[in-house]
MIDRENFI-914219 format. One record per residue (C-alpha): z, y, x. Coordinates in steps of 0.001 Angstrom, whole numbers, padded with zeros to 6 digits, always signed. Last residue first. Layout:
# MIDRENFI-914219
ZYX/...
# end
This chain:
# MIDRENFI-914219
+048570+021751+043010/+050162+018987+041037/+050728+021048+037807/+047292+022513+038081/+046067+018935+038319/+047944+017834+035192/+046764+021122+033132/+042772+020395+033706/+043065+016453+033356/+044721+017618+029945/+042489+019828+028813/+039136+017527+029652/+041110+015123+027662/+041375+017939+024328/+037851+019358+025241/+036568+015277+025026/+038425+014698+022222/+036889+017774+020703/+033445+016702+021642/+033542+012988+021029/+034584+014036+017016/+031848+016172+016317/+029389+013487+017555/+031236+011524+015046/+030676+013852+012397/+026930+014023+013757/+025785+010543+013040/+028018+010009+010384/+025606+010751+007095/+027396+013290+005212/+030491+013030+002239/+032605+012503+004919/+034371+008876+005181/+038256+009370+005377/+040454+008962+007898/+037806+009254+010472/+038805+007162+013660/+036348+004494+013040/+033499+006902+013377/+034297+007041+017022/+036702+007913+020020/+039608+005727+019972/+042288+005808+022614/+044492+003958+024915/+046497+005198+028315/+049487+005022+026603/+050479+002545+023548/+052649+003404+020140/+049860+004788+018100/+046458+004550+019922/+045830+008053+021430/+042721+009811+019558/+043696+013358+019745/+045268+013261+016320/+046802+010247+016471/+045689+006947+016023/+046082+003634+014144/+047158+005288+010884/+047432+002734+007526/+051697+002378+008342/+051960+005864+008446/+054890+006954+010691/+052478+007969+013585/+051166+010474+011701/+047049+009854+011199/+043838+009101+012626/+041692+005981+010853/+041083+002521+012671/+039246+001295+010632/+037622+004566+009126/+033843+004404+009162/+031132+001917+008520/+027973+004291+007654/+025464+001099+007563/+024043+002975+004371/+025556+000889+001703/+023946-002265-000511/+024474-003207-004344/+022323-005745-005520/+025158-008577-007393/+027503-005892-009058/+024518-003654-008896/+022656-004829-011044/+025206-006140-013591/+026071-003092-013547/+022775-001429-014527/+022568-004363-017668/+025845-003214-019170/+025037+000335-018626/+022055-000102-020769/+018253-000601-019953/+017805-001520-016462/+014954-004608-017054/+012721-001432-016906/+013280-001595-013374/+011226-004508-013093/+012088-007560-011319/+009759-008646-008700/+011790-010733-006890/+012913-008627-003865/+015118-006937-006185/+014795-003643-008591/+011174-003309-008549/+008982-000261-009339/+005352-000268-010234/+001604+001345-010169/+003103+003933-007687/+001615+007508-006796/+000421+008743-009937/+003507+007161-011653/+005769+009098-009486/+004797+012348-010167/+004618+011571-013871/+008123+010654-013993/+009925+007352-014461/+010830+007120-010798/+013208+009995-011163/+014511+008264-014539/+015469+005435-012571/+016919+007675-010097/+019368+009486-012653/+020095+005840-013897/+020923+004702-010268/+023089+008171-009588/+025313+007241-012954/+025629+004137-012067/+026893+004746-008654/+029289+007079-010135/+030834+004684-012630/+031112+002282-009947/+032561+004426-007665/+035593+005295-010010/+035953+001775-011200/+037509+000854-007547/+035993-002552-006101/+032681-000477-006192/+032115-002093-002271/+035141-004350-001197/+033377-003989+002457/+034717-007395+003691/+034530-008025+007468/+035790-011193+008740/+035614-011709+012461/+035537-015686+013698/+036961-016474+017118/+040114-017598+014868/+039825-015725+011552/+040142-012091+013058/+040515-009049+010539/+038297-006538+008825/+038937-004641+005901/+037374-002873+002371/+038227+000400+001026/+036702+001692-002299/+037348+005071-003325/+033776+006820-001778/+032227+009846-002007/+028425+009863-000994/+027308+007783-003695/+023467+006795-002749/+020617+006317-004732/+017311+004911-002973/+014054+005244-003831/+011540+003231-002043/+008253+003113-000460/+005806-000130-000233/+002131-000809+000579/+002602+000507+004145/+005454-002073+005178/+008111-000929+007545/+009738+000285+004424/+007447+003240+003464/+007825+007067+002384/+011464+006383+001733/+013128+008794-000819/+017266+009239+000025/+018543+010099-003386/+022590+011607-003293/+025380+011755-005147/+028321+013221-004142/+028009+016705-003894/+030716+017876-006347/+032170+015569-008861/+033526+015534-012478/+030165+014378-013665/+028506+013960-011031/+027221+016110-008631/+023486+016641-006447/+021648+016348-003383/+017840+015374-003182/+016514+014241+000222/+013392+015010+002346/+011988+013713+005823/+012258+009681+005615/+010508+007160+006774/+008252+009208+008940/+005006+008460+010162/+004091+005576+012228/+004217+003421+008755/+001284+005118+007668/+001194+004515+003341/-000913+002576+001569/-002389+004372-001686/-001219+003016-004969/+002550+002322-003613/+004937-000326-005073/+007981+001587-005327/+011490-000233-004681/+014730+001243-006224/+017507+000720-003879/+021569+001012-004993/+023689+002324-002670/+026822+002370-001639/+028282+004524+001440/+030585+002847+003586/+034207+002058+004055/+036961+000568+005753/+040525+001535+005247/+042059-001588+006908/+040854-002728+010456/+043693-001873+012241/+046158-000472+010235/+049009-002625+011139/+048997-001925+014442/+049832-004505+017541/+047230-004310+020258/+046936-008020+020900/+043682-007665+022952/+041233-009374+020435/+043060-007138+017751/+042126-003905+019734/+038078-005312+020157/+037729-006277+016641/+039019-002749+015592/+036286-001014+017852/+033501-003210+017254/+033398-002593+013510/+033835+001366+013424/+032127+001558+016639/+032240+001018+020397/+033948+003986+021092/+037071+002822+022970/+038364+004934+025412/+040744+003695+028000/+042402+005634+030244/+043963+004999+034142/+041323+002428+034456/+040859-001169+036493/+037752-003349+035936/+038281-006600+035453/+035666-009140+035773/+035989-012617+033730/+032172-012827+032513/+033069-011733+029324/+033999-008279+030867/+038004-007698+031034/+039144-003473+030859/+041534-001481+032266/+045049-000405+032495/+046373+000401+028760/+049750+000480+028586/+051965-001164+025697/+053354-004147+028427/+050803-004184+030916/+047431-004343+028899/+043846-005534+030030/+041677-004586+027081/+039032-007137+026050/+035964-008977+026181/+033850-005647+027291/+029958-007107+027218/+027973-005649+029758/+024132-005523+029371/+024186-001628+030882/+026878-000624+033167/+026983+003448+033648/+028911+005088+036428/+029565+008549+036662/+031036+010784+039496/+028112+010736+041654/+026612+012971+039283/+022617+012043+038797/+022784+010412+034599/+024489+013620+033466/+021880+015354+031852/+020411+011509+030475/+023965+011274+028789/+024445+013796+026548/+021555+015006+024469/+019336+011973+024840/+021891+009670+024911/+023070+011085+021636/+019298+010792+020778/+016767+013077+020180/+014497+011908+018191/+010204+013675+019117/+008870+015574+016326/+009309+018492+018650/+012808+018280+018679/+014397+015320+016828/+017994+014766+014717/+016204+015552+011422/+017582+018100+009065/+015913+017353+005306/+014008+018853+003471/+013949+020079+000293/+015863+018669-003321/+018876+020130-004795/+022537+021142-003778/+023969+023139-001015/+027585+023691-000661/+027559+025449+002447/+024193+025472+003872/+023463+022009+005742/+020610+021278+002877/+018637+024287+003712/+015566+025125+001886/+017311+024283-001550/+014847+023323-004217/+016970+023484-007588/+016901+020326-009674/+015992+021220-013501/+014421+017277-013711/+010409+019079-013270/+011871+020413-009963/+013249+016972-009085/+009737+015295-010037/+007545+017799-007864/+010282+017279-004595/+010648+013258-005248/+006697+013410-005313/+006043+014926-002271/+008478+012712-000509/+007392+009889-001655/+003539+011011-000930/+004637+011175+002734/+005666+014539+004451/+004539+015189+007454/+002819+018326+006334/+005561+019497+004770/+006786+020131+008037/+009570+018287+009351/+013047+019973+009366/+014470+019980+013116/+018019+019436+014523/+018853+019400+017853/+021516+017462+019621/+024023+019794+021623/+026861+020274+019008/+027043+024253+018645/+027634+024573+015350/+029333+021501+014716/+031760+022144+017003/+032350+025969+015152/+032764+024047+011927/+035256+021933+012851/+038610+023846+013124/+037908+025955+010186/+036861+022670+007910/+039943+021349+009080/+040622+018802+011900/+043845+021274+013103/+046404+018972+011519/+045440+015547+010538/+047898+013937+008068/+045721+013066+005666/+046199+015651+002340/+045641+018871+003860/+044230+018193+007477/+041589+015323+006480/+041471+017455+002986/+040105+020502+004631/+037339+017923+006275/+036096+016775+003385/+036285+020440+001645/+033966+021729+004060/+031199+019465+003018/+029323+016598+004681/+028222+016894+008470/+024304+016351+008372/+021166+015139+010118/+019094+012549+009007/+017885+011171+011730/+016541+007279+010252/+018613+005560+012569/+017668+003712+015435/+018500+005345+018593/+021570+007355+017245/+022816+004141+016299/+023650+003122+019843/+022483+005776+022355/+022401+003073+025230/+022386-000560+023576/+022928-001357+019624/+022590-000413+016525/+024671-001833+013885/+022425-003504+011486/+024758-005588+008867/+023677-008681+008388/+024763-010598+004670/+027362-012394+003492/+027170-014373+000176/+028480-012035-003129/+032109-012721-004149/+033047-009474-004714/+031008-006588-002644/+029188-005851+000844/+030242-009263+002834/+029458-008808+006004/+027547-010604+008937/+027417-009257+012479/+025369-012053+014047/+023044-009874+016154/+023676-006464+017537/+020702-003983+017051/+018634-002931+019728/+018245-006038+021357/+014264-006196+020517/+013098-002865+018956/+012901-003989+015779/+014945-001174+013984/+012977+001475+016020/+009925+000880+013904/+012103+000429+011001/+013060+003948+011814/+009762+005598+012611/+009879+008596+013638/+009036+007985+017376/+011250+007661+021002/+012555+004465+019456/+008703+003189+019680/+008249+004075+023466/+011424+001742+024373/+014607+003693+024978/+016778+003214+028004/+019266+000678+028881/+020217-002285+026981/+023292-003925+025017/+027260-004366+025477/+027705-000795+026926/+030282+000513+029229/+030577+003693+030592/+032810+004536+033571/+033789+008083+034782/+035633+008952+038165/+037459+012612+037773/+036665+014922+040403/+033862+016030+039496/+035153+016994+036082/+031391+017467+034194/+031687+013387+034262/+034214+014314+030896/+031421+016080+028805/+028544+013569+029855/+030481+010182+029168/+032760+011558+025972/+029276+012663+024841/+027638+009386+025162/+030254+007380+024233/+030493+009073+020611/+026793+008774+019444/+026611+005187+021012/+027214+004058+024505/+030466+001295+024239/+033519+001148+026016/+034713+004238+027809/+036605+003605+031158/+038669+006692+032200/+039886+007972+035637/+038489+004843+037182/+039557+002076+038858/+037549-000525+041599/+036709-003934+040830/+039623-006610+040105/
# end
């Protein structure tokens, strides 16, 4: 058994990162992170380019198959992987969703002081930059979404992050001087020299070494154990929940309440080829449906790793649908159960016809010559009705790779609640949860920065804690 630690955080994505630099400030707590993939950031993650970053080799974890909706065939799901985790590979949108998502965590959840009031000031001074790209980096996609919205009656809103903001602009980019910026980047490179910390790289965590409901340490897949008075995991809203039910941590909400954000992709075949060094993605168009408030969205794509393609794609930002994950023998099963409620297939609709009808416009028609619905060359003028859209997207819809809320924060007496409030594992000591899986509810915002939100008030409420114990020992 190798030496213990004050805490041992499993996994190196947008919440390990800051639970790894905020707690190592203690020097006199010992700090282990563990990540499954590889260290440092190859030159092509440092650029814009998402799919560029996307086949970085062992950035993304292989064989993680789901099934998105019904009885449709399973399909990879592109969790990123290795120091910085996600926040190395995704496309950097920045945002944190609406108040009201997080006034209903506290108000209808059970997850006092996670209101809008108690988040907003984290958000605000989170330590990952965000930047709008000039319009000079913008593709033709992007210039064209912007003419076309304006000609649809959709404001232009200069800043999407502004309470309630709806319409088209640009977008907030996780980047400084066109350069990403990382959770690693942010959080974990400033704290790489203290003594204190210890980061293992290519280190698969097999399990959690329990005595009796107490957490102790942690097994690698190699058979090493590595003692620790706390154990965090942050490994992700799929990696998370598989890793608690391959250690016998009994909760019945483990791996229930998952979700994700459909969305239903609209593929432009370009006049002009596009530069796929340039940015996927630098402007987005925000608006209601009927009955709603914010929760539709159109993410354009200048290209898709290819230069003669862009996309449009229509996302539903609010979600009903929960899907699960559970162990079949060595096997994980993870079912999204995407549109299973009516509600978000109504709405999904109704934000694939508006985008249909984006694409329709003259802006786009001077810079595509034809759009797709499926990798087979159907047209989108195959979507006529709203019998003919669902059967789209009963067999095409996808999500954002936003899995959130398997093991979701609530009271201790609610069956679907796997943590508290701070993160502590119902029912065990010494274990916590520190990432997207812990929201009880997906925010109507990409989760990059939620869960950053997150890492920094559970690492303030641990930091706390370490504080008060050694003032009660001195």
């Amino acid at each position: 058994m190798s030496e213990g630690f004050d805490v041992v955080i499993v996994g190196a994505g947008s919440a390990g990162c800051v639970l790894a630099g905020r707690l190592s400030q203690d020097p006199n707590r010992r700090v282990l992170l563990i990540e499954a993939g590889p260290d440092g950031s190859a030159p092509s993650i440092d650029g814009d380019s998402v799919f560029a970053a996307l086949t970085e080799p062992g950035r993304t974890h292989a064989g993680v198959d789901v099934v998105r909706a019904g009885g449709s065939d399973p399909s990879a799901y592109l969790l990123g992987r290795g120091i910085g985790g996600s926040s190395s590979v995704n496309a950097m949108i920045g945002s944190w969703g609406l108040p009201s998502d997080y006034d209903r965590w506290e108000r209808d959840l059970g997850c006092p002081g996670w209101s809008w009031r108690d988040v907003a000031p984290v958000f605000a001074s989170i330590a990952i930059p965000l930047e709008q790209p000039t319009v000079q980096e913008w593709g033709d996609v992007d210039r064209a979404l912007v003419e076309a919205a304006r000609l649809l009656g959709h404001p232009v809103t200069e800043d999407p992050l502004s309470t309630g903001a709806l319409g088209v602009g640009p977008a907030w980019l996780t980047r400084r001087g066109r350069r990403r910026i990382s959770a690693s980047d942010a959080y974990l490179e400033p704290a790489r020299s203290r003594p204190n910390l210890v980061v293992r790289t290519d280190s698969h965590a097999a399990r959690i070494v329990l005595d009796g409901t107490r957490a102790v340490g942690v097994q690698f897949a190699d058979g090493e154990i590595v003692e620790g008075a706390e154990v965090v995991l942050s490994a992700g809203a799929i990696h998370s929940p598989e890793l608690l039910l391959r250690s016998g941590v009994a909760r019945s909400g483990i791996g229930a309440g998952l979700k994700d954000h459909p969305s239903a992709s609209f593929t432009l075949r370009l006049r002009e080829p596009a530069d796929t060094t340039g940015l996927a993605a630098s402007t987005l168009l925000r608006w209601s449906s009927v009955g709603g408030h914010g929760d539709l969205q159109l993410l354009p794509l200048n290209h898709v790793g290819v230069s003669g393609y862009g996309s449009l794609v229509a996302g539903l930002m609010a979600v009903e649908s929960s899907g699960s994950l559970h162990l079949d023998g060595d096997r994980t099963v993870i079912r999204f159960e995407t549109l299973s409620d009516e509600r978000d297939r109504l709405r999904l609709r109704e934000a694939a016809r508006h985008v249909a009808v984006v694409a329709a416009t003259e802006p786009f028609r001077r810079i595509a010559d034809a759009v797709f619905i499926d990798d087979r060359g159907t047209p989108a003028g195959a979507l006529v009705d709203d019998a003919s859209f669902d059967a789209w997207l009963a067999t095409s819809v996808g999500n954002y790779v936003h899995a959130s809320s398997t093991c979701r924060m609530g009271a201790a007496d609610d069956p679907t609640s796997v943590v508290d409030t701070q993160g502590r594992v119902h029912g065990y000591t010494g274990l916590r949860v520190c990432d997207a899986g812990i929201f009880p509810d997906i925010p109507t915002g990409n989760p990059h920065l939620p869960t950053v939100m997150v890492a920094e008030r559970i690492a303030a409420i641990m930091g706390a804690a370490w504080r008060s114990d050694a003032s009660a020992r001195r």
